[in-house]
C-alpha positions as CSV (number, residue, x, y, z in Angstrom):
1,X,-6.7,41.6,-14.4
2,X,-3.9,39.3,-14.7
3,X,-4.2,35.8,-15.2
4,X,-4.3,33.5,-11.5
5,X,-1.3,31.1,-12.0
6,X,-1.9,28.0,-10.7
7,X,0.2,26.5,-7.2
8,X,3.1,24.5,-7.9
9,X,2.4,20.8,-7.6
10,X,3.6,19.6,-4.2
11,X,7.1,18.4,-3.4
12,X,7.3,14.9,-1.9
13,X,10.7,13.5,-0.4
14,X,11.7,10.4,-2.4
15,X,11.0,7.2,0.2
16,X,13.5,4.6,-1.1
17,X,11.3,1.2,-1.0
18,X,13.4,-2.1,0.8
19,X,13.3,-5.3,-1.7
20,X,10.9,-6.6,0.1
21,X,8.7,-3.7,-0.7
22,X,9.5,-3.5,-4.4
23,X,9.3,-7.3,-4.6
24,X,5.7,-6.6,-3.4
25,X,5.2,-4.0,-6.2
26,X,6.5,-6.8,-8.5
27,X,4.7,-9.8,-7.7
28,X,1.2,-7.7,-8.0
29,X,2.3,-6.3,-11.7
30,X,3.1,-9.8,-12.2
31,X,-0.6,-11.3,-11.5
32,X,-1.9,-8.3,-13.0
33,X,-0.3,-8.7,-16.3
34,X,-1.4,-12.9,-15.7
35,X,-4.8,-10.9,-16.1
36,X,-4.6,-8.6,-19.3
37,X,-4.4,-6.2,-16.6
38,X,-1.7,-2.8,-17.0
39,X,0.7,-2.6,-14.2
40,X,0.4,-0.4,-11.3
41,X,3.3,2.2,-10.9
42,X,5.3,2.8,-7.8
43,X,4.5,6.4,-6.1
44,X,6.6,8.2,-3.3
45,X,3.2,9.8,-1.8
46,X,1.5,6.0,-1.8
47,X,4.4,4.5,-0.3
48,X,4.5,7.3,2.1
49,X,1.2,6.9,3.4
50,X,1.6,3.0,3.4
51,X,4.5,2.7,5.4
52,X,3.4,5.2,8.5
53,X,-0.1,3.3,7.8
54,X,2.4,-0.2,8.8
55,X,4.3,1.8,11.6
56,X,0.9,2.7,13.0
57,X,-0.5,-0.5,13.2
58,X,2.4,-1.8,15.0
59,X,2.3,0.7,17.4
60,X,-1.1,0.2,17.9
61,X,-0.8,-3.4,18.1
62,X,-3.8,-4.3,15.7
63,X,-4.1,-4.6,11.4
64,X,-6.9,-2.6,10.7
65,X,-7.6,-0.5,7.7
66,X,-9.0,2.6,9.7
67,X,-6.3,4.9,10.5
68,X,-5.9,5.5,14.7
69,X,-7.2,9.1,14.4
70,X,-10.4,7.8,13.7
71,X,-10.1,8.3,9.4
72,X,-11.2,5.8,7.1
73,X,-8.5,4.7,4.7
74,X,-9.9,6.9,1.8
75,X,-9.5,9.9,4.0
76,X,-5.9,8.7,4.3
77,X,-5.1,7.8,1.0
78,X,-6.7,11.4,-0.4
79,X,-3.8,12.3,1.5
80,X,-1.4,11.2,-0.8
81,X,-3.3,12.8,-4.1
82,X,-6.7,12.8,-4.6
83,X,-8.1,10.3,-6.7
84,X,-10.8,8.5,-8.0
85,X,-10.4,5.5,-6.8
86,X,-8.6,4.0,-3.8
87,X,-7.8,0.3,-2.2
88,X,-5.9,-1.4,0.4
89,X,-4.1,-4.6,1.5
90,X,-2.9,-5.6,4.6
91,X,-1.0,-8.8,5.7
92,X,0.8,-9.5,8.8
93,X,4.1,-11.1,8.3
94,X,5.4,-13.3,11.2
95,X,9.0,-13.5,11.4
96,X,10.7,-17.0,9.7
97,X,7.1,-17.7,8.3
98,X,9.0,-17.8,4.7
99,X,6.1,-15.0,3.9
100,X,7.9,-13.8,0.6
101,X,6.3,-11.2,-1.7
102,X,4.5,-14.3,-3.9
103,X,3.1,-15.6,-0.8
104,X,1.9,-12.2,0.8
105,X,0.4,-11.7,-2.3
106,X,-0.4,-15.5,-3.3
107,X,-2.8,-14.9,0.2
108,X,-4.2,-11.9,-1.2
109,X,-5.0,-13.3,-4.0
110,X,-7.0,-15.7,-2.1
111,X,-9.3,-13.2,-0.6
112,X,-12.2,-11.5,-2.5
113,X,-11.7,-8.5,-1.3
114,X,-8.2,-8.1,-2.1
115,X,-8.2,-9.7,-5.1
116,X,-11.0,-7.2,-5.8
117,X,-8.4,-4.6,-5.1
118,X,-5.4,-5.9,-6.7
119,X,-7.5,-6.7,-10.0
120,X,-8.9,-3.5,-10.1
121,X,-8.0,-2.4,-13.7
122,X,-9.1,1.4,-12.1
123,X,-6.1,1.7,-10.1
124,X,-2.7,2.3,-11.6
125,X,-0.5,3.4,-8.5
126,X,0.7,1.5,-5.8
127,X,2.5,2.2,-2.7
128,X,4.0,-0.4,-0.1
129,X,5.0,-0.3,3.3
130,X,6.8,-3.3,4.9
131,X,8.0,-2.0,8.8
132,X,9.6,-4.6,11.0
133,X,8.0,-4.9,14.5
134,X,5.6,-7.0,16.7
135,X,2.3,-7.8,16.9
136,X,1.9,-8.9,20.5
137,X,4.9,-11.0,21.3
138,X,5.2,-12.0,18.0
139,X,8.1,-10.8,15.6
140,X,7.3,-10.1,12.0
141,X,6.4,-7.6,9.3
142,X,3.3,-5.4,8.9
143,X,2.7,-4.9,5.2
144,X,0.3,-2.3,3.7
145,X,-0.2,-1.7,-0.1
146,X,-2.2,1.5,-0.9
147,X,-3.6,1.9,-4.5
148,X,-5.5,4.8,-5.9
149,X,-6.4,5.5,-9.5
């Protein structure tokens, strides 16, 4: 009986990340590395996943970290690899609120729960999504950072 070859891995379209994104991706390798912690490495899949998980919201009208389908975040993360570990951030941007990547994540850092996440020496991929759009009547940015391990 011949050997069962194993599937190909999958094939992901690149997702070219703004600056804004990848100054996000920057300024969290940067407070890791402020804690003795490796940096986290950009994925196409992650940053997939985040930036429908930012379209979503704004369609929706609402941050939360459940997806609108009624699926945690895990189960939407899992779809971007499975893992061992997974995390989330949010932040809502409003437009001319000078919310740069060091204060998005300066605010994150601030929290316990995402500073749990972003400190999490577990989880070495990242993904960000930043979509312009409204919250209400308000203009700004929805931003979601998806980690796994």
């Amino acid at each position: 009986m011949p050997a069962a070859t194993p599937p190909p891995p999958p094939v992901y379209a690149h997702v070219a990340q703004t600056k804004a994104e990848t100054a996000i991706v920057r300024e969290v390798n940067r407070v890791r590395r402020a804690h003795h912690l490796r940096t986290v490495a950009l994925t196409t899949p992650l940053a997939r996943v985040a930036r429908q998980h930012s379209s979503e919201m704004l369609r929706h009208d609402v941050l939360s970290h459940s997806s609108f389908d009624g699926s945690t975040f895990t189960t939407r993360l899992k779809r971007a690899g499975k893992r061992r570990q997974y995390g989330e951030t949010l932040a809502w941007a409003p437009a001319g609120s000078g919310a740069t990547a060091k204060v998005v994540v300066g605010l994150w850092m601030q929290s316990a729960h995402h500073r749990a996440v972003l400190l999490n020496g577990a989880l070495r991929r990242v993904g960000v999504g930043r979509v312009h759009g409204a919250m209400g009547d308000e203009a700004g940015n929805a931003v979601t950072a998806d980690f796994s391990s």
